[in-house]
C-alpha positions in Angstrom: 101.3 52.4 102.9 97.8 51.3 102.9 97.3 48.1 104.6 94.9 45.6 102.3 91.7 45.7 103.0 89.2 42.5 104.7 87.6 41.1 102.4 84.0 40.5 104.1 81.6 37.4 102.3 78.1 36.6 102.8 77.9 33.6 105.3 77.1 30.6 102.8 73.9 29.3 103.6 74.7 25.3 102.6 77.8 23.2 102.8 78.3 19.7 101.4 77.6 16.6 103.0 77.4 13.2 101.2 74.6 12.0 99.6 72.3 8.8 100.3 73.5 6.1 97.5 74.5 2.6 97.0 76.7 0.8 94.7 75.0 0.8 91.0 76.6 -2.3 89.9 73.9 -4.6 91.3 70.8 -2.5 90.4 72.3 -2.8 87.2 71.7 -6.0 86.9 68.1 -6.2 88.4 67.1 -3.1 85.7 68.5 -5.7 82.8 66.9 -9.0 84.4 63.8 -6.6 84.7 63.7 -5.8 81.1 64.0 -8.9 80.0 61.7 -10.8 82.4 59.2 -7.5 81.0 59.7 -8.3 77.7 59.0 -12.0 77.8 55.7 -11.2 79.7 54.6 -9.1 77.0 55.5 -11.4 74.6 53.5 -14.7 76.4 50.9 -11.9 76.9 50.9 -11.3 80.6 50.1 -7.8 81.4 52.2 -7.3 84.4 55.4 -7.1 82.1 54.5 -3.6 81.8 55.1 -2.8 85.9 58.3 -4.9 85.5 59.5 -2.5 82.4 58.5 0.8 84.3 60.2 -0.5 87.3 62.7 -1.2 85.4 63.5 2.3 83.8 63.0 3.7 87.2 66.4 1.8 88.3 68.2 2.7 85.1 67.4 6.0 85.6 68.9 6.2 89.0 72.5 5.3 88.2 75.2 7.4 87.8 78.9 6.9 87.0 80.8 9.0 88.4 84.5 9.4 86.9 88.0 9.9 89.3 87.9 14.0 89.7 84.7 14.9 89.8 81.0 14.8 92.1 77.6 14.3 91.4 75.6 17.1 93.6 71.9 15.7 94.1 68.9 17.4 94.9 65.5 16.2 95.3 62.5 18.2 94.0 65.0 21.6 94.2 66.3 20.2 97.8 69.9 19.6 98.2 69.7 16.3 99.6 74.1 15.4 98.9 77.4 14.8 97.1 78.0 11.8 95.5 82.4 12.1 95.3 82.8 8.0 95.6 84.2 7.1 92.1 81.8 4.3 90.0 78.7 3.1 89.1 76.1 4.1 92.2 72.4 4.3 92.1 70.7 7.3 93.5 66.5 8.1 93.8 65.7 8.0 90.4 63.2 11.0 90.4 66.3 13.1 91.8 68.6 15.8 89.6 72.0 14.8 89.7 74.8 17.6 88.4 78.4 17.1 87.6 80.5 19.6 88.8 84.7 18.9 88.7 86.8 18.8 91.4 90.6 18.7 89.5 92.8 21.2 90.2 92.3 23.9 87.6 94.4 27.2 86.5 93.3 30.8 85.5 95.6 33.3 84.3 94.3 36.8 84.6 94.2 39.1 81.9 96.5 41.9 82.0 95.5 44.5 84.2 96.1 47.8 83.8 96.3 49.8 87.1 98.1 52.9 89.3 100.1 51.5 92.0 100.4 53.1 95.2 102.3 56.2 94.2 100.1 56.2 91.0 102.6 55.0 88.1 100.2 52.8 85.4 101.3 49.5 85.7 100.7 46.0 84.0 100.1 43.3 85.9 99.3 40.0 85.8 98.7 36.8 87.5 97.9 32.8 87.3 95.6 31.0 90.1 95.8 27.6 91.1 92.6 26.3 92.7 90.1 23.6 92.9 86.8 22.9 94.3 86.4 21.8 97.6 82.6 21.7 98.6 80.7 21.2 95.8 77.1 22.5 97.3 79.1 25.9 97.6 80.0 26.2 94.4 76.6 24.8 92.9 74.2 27.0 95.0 76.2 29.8 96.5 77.1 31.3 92.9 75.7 31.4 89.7 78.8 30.4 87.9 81.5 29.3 90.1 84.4 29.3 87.1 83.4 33.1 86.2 83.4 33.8 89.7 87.0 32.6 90.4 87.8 34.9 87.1 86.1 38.1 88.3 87.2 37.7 91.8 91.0 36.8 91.0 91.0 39.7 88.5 89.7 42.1 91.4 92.5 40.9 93.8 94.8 41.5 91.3 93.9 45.2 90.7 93.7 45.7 94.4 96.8 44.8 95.5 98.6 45.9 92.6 97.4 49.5 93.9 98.2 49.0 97.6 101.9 48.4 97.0 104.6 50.4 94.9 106.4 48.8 92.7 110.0 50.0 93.7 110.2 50.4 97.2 111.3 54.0 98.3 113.0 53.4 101.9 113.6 50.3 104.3 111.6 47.8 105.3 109.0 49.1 102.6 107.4 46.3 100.5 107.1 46.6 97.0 105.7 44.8 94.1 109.3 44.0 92.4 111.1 43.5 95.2 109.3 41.3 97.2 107.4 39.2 94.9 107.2 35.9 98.1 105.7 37.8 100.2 103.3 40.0 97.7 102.4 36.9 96.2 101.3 35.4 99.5 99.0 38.1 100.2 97.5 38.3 96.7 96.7 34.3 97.6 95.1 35.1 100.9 93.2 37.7 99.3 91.4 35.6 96.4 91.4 32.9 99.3 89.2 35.4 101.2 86.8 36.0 98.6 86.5 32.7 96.5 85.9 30.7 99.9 82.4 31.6 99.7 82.0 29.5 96.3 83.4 26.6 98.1 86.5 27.2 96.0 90.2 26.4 97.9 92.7 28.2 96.5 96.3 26.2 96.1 98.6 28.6 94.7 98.6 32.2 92.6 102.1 33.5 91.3 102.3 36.8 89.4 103.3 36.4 86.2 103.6 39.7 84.3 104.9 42.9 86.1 106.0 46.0 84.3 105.5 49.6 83.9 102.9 50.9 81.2 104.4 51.3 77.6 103.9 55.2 78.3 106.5 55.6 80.8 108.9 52.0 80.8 111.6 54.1 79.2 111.1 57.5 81.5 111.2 54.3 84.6 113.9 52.4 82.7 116.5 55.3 82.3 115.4 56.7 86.3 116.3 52.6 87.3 119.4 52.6 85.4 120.7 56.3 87.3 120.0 54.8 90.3 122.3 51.5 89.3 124.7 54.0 88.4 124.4 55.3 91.4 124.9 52.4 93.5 127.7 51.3 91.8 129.6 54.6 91.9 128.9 54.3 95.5 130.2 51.1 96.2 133.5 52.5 94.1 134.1 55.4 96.1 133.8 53.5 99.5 136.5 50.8 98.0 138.7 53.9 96.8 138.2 55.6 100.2 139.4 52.2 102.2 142.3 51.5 99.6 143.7 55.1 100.1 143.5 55.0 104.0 145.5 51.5 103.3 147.7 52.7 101.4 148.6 56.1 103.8 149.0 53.8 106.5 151.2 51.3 105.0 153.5 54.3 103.6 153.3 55.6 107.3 154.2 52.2 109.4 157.3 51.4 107.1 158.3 54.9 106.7 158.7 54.8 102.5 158.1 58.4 102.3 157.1 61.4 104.8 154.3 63.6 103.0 153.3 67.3 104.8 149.6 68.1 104.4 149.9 69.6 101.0 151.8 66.5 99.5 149.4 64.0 101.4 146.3 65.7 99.9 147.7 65.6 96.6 148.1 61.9 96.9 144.9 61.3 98.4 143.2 63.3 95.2 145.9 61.1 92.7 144.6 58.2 94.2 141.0 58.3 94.3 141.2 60.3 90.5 142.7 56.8 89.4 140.5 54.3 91.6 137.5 56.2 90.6 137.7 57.1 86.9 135.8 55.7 84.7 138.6 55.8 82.3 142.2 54.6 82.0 144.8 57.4 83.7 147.6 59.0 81.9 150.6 58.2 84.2 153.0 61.3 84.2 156.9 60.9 85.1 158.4 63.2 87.6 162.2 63.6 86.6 162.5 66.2 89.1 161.7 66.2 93.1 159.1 66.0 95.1 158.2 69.4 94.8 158.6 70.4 91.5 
């Protein structure tokens, strides 16, 4: 079996860190008393009520609410200068860009992917990804779309280890995509881990939610699956018949019921195992005569 291979990421060149600001509520209230102490000076005609209105827009301008779930990354003239995650009103340098980006936890189901697993059957497979952001300068400046990025990248883990693994296993200890859906799923997570850590993305949890043959041969796989149920169970059967007739020979033996020669005991043996392991119901036939005839 091919072991998966390492997923190997640029090293990201920034990581978050939290951003210069302080609470917006009172600049707030200096923008408003600024406006209206402006206004008033224009009105009584004093001229510096224009510096108090610009002033004034410059402190409205720097506040930002930011909402439960989500971070304001700010730069400063195209410099990443911080995060902003602390929920509220807070003022930042006015002349700064500040970008929303959510942290919630979000999901995103693959599409179907079509794809030859290791021994080269087409499959359909399918999977849903749990993940959120966890450093927002990552996911701002590492990628240029951190939600298609999650998308593409999940999709490609998908594919790949859909075509590392078969999807019945073949022999012991063997791990295969229907069979061992904990521990395939576990790797499929570290996998899009591995690639989406770059976008300061964490991943929580990815679970595979479609898994089947392609259309063109689920009823060739079907019918091979059900001969080898078949199988199984006619094997179980016969090792049941096998140990009831050995019972049975040994219990006739101990409490002497009947003394059989070679011939007679084969004959019984085949009797018994023709009724334990026929799929249908036995005729029984009455022997008026003795043993031997």
């Amino acid at each position: 079996m091919t072991a998966p291979q390492r997923v190997d990421m640029p090293t990201p060149h920034v990581s978050e860190r939290p951003a210069h600001h302080i609470p917006g509520l009172p600049m707030l209230l200096l923008g408003l008393l600024l406006v209206a102490g402006g206004v008033y000076d224009l009105v009584v005609g004093a001229l510096w009520g224009i510096a108090a209105l610009v002033v004034a827009l410059l402190i409205l301008i720097g506040l930002n609410s930011v909402a439960p779930g989500e971070a304001r990354v700010v730069q400063l003239l195209g410099k990443y200068t911080g995060t902003i995650r602390t929920p509220g009103l807070r003022w930042v340098n006015p002349f700064s860009r500040r970008v929303r980006i959510s942290t919630r936890i979000r999901n995103h189901e693959t599409e179907t992917a079509k794809v030859n697993d290791l021994d080269g059957n087409p499959i359909e497979m399918a999977a849903v990804v749990v993940w959120q952001v966890e450093d927002t300068a990552k996911a701002r400046f590492e990628v240029d779309d951190f939600v298609a990025f999650v998308a593409i990248q999940s999709e490609t883990a998908v594919r790949h280890i859909a075509g590392n693994y078969p999807y019945d296993a073949h022999g012991e200890g063997q791990l295969s995509l229907r069979d061992n859906a904990d521990e395939i799923t576990a790797k499929l997570s570290a996998e899009i881990a591995t690639r989406v850590a770059a976008a300061g993305v964490k991943v929580i949890e990815s679970r595979i939610t479609r898994l089947s043959y392609a259309p063109e041969i689920a009823q060739v796989m079907l019918q091979r699956q059900q001969a080898g149920a078949v199988v199984a169970a006619r094997q179980r059967i016969v090792e049941g018949a096998v140990g009831m007739v050995e019972m049975a020979l040994a219990r006739l033996a101990e409490h002497d019921v009947v003394e059989l020669d070679e011939e007679r005991r084969a004959t019984m043996v085949s009797n018994l195992l023709v009724v334990l392991c026929g799929d249908r119901g036995t005729q029984p036939v009455v022997n008026a005569g003795s043993l031997y005839q």
